[in-house]
C-alpha positions in Angstrom: -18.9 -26.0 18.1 -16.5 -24.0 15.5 -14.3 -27.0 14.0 -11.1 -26.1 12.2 -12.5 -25.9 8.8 -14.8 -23.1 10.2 -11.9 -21.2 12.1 -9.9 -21.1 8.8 -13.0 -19.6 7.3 -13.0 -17.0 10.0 -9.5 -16.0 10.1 -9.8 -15.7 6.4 -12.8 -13.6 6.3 -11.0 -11.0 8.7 -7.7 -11.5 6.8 -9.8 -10.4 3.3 -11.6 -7.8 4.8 -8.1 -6.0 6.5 -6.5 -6.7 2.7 -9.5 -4.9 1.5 -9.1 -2.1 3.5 -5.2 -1.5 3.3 -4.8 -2.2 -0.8 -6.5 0.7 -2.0 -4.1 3.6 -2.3 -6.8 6.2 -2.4 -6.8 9.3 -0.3 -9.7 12.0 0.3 -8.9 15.4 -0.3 -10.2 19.4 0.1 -8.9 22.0 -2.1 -9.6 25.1 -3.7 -10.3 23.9 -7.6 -9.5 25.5 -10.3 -12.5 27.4 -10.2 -11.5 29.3 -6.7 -14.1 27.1 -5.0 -13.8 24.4 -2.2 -13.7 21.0 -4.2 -14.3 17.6 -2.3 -12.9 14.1 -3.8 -9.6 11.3 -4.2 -7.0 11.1 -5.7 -5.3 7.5 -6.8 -1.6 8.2 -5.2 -0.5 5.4 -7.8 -1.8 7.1 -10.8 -2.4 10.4 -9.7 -5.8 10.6 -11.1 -8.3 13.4 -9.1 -11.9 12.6 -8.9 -14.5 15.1 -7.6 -17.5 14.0 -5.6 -20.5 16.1 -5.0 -21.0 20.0 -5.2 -18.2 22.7 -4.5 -18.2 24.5 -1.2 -18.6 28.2 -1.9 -17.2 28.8 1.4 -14.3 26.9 0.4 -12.0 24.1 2.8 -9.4 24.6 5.1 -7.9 21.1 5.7 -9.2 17.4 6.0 -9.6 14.5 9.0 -11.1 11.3 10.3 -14.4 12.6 12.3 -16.9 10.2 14.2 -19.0 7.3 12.6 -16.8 7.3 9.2 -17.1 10.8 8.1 -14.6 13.9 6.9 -14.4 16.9 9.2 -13.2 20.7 7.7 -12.6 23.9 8.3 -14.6 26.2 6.0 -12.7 29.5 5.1 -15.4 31.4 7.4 -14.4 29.5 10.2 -17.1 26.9 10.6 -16.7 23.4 11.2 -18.3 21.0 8.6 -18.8 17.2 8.1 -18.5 15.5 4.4 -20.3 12.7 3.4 -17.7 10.9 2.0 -20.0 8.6 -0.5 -22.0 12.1 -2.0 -19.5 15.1 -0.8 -22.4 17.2 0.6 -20.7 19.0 3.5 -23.4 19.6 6.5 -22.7 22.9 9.2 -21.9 21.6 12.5 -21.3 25.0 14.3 -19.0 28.2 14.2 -15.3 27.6 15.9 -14.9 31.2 17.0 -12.2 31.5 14.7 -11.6 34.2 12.5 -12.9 34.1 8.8 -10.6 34.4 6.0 -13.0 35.1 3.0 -12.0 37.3 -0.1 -13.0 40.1 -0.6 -14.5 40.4 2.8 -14.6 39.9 5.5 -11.1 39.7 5.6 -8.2 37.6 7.3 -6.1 38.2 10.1 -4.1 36.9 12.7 -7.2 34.9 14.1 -8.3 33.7 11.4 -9.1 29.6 10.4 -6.0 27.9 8.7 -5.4 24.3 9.1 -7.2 21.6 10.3 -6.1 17.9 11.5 -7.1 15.0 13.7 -5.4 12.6 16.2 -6.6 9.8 18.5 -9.9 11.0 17.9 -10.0 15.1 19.0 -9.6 17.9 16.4 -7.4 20.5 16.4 -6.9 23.7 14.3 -4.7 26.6 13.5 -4.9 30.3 13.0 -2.9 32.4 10.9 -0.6 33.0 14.2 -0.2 29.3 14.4 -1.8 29.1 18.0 -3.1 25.7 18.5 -6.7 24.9 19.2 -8.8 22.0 20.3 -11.8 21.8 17.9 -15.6 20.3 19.7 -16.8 17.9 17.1 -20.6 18.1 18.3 -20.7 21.7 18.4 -17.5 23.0 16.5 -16.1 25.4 19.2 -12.7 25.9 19.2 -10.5 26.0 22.4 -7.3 27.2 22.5 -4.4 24.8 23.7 -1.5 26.7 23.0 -0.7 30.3 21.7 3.0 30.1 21.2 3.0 26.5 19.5 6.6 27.0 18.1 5.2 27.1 14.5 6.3 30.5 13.1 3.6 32.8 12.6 2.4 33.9 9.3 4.9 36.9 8.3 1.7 38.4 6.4 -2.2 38.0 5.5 -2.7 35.1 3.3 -3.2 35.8 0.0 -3.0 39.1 -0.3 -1.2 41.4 -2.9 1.9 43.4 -2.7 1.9 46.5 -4.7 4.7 44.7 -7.3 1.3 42.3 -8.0 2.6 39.1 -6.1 0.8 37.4 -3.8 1.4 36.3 -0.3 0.8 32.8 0.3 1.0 30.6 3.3 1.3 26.1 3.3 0.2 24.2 6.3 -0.5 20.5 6.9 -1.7 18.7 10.3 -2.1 15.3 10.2 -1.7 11.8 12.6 1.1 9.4 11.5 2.2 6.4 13.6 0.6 7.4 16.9 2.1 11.3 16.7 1.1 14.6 15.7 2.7 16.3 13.0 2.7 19.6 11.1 4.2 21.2 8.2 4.6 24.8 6.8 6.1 27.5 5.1 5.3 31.4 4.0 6.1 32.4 0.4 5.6 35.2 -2.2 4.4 34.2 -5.5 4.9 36.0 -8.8 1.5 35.1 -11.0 2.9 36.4 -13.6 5.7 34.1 -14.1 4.2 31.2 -12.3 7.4 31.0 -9.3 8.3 31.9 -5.9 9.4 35.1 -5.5 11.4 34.9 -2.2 10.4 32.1 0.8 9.8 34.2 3.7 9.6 31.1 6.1 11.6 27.8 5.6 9.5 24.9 5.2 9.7 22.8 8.1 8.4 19.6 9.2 6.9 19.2 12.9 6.1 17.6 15.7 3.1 18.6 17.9 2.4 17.2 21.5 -1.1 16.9 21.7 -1.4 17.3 25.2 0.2 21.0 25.3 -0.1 22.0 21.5 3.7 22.6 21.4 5.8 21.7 18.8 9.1 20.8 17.9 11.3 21.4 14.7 12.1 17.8 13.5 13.9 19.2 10.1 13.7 21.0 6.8 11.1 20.1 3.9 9.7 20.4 0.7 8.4 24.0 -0.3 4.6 24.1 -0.6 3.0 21.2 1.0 -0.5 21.4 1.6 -1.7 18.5 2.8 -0.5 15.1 4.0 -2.0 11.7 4.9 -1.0 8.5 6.3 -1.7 5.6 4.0 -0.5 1.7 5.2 2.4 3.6 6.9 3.2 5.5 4.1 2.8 9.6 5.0 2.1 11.0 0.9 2.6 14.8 0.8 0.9 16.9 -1.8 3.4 19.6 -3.3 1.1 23.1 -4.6 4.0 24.3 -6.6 5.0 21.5 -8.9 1.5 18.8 -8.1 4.4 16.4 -6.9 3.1 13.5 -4.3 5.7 13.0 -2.2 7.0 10.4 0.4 7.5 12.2 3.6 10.3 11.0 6.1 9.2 11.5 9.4 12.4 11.1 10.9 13.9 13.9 9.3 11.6 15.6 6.6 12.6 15.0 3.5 10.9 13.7 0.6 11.0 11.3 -2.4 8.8 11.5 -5.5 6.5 8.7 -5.8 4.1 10.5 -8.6 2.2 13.5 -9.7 -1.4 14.6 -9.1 -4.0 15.9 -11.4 -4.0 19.8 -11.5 -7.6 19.4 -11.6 -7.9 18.6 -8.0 -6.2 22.8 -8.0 -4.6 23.6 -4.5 -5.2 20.7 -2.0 -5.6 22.3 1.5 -6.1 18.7 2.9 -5.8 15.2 2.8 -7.7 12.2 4.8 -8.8 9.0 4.7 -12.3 7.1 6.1 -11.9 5.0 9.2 -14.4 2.5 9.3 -16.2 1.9 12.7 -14.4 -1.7 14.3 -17.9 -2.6 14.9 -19.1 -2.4 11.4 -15.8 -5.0 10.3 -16.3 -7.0 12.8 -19.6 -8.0 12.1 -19.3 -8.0 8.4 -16.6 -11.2 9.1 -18.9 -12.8 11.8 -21.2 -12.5 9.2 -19.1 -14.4 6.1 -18.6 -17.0 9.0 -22.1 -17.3 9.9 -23.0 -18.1 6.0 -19.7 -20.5 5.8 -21.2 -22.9 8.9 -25.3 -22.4 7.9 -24.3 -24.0 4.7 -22.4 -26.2 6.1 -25.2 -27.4 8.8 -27.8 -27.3 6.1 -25.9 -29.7 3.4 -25.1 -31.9 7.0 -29.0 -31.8 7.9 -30.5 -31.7 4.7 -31.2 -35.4 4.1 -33.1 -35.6 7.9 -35.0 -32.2 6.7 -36.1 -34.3 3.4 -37.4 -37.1 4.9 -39.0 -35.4 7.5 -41.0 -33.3 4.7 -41.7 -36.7 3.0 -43.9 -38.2 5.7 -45.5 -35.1 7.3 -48.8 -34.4 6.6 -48.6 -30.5 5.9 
């Protein structure tokens, strides 16, 4: 029989272990590093500080979420769905999603090709460069369309390709689950390399809301230019700014944003942002398991005396 010495122990063994879990301020992220390759790793959003984990993806990452048994699902820029070991950053195939590559120099993006990448209450879904929404198979990666006309403007142009005056056409999306909902950013721009600014903004940034059900969205408000990811950490939604490495708080009630830091540029272009949810089961049984210790050593120092004297006059 649990007494109340042994029920403290077990509320605080599940109080340490949801404390563990909610103090660390540590998101996952995909981007395209420095080097042009798909880079895997976290960034503190208190400090800012990027660290990489495992090997770059060639085939480079299109967006970041929570898949089954604690792993990282992404979009690879050929359109395949991938899992990441979050603990080593090796990405494993899963399947092709039928979506369109987007791979330079060839073969070539278009309309249909893989964008953005997010999860909620457990399914996947995933945009093209029209901004159709699809519903993404997590055993075999196939993607099925949910809504062709989501209300998300389409891209005005192919991402990243050159005008003839040498800038660049660039596209920022973000899907992610906050608070039970399904939101969405993005925003179409023309970059000059040369001088390192925008050009002209060819679609607003806007912040929206996605009904997972249909795949339709709704304009909540304007945003922040050139957020490229966005994740939900202890209720806080940080936003990752591509144009000045800002991490931003993100209002979801109306889109705006606050500076809470900066991010290493060597985490490059973040494309995506998650974090790890561990299986209930797996907590659960790591508390029963602090109270299990807590009341063995409790019974043992209780019986240990009778145990003693028993070993004193047996004959083994």
């Amino acid at each position: 029989m649990l007494t109340t010495k042994s029920l403290l122990i077990a509320s605080l063994a599940v109080f340490l272990f949801r404390t563990s879990l909610a103090a660390d301020p540590l998101g996952y992220v995909v981007s395209a590093g420095l080097t042009g390759n798909g880079q895997f790793g976290t960034i503190d959003l208190k400090t800012g500080a990027y660290q990489q984990i495992g090997p770059v993806e060639p085939d480079g990452y299109f967006g970041l979420a929570s898949g089954p048994n604690g792993s990282l699902l992404s979009l690879t820029y050929a359109g395949n769905l991938v899992s990441i070991n979050p603990a080593t950053g090796v990405s494993t195939q899963i399947g092709a999603t039928g979506l369109g590559p987007c791979v330079t120099p060839s073969p070539s993006c278009g309309p249909t090709s893989a964008f953005s990448f997010g999860s909620f209450d457990g399914k996947i879904y995933a945009t093209d460069f029209a901004n159709s929404i699809f519903v993404v198979n997590t055993s075999s990666g196939a993607a099925t369309l949910l809504a062709r006309n989501s209300g998300i403007p389409a891209s005005p142009f192919v991402l990243g390709s050159q005008n003839a005056d040498g800038t660049l056409n660039f596209g920022d999306e973000a899907v992610w689950q906050s608070g039970g909902k399904l939101y969405a950013t993005y925003d179409a721009l023309v970059f000059d390399p040369t001088s390192s600014t925008v050009k002209s903004v060819v679609v607003t940034p806007h912040l929206y809301q996605i009904d997972p059900t249909t795949g339709i969205a709704v304009v909540i408000g304007p945003t922040a230019l050139g957020i490229g990811a966005v994740v939900d950490v202890n209720g806080t939604d940080y936003a990752f700014d591509d144009l000045t490495n800002q991490i931003f708080a993100l209002d979801l009630a109306n889109g705006s944003t606050n500076v809470v830091g900066m991010f290493d540029s060597a985490a490059g272009v973040i494309q995506g942002a998650a974090t790890v949810t561990p299986e209930p089961g797996s907590v659960a049984l790591a508390a029963i398991g602090l109270i299990g210790f807590a009341i063995g050593r409790r019974l043992k120092r209780r019986y240990s005396g009778v145990f003693q004297a028993a070993l004193r006059t047996s004959r083994f």
